[in-house]
C-alpha positions as CSV (number, residue, x, y, z in Angstrom):
1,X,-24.0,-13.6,-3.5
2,X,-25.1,-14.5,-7.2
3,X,-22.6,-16.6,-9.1
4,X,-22.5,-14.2,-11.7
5,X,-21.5,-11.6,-9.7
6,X,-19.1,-13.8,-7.8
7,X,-17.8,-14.6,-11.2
8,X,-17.4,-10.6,-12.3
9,X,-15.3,-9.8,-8.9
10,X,-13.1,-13.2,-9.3
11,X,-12.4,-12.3,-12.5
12,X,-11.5,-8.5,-11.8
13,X,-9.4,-9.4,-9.0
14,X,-7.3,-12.1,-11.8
15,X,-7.3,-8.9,-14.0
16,X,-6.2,-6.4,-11.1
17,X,-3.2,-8.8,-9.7
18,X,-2.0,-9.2,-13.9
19,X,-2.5,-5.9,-14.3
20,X,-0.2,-5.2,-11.2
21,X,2.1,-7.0,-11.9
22,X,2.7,-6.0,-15.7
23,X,2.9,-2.7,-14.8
24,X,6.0,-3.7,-12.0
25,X,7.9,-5.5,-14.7
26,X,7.3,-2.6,-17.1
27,X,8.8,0.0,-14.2
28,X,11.3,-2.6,-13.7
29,X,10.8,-2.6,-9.7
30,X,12.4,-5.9,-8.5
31,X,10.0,-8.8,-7.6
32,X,11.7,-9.1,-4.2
33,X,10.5,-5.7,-3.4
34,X,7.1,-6.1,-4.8
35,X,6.8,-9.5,-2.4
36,X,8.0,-7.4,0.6
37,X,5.4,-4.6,0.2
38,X,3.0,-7.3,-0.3
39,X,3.6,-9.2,2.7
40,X,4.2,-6.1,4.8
41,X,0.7,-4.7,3.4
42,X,-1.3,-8.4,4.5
43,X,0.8,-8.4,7.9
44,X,-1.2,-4.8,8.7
45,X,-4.1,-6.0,7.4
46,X,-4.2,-9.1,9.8
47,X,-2.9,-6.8,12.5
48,X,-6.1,-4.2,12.3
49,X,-8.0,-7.7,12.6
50,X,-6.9,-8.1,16.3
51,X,-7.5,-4.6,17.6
């Protein structure tokens, strides 16, 4: 993969977690929840990994 590129998806991935996360503060949704749906969402990720 170019570095450039690498560089572009890095820093969309920065913009898309800040992004994320400003627009949970702004809808005032509890970081607690916000960590739960995360973690739930990697758990099933990792889990379609072992089928």
């Amino acid at each position: 993969m170019p570095l450039p590129l690498f560089l572009a998806m890095l820093a969309f991935v920065i913009t898309a977690a800040g992004a994320t996360l400003a627009l949970a503060i702004w809808a005032q949704v509890p970081l607690l929840a916000l960590a739960l749906a995360t973690l739930a969402g990697s758990f099933m990720l990792g889990l379609r990994q072992w089928r």
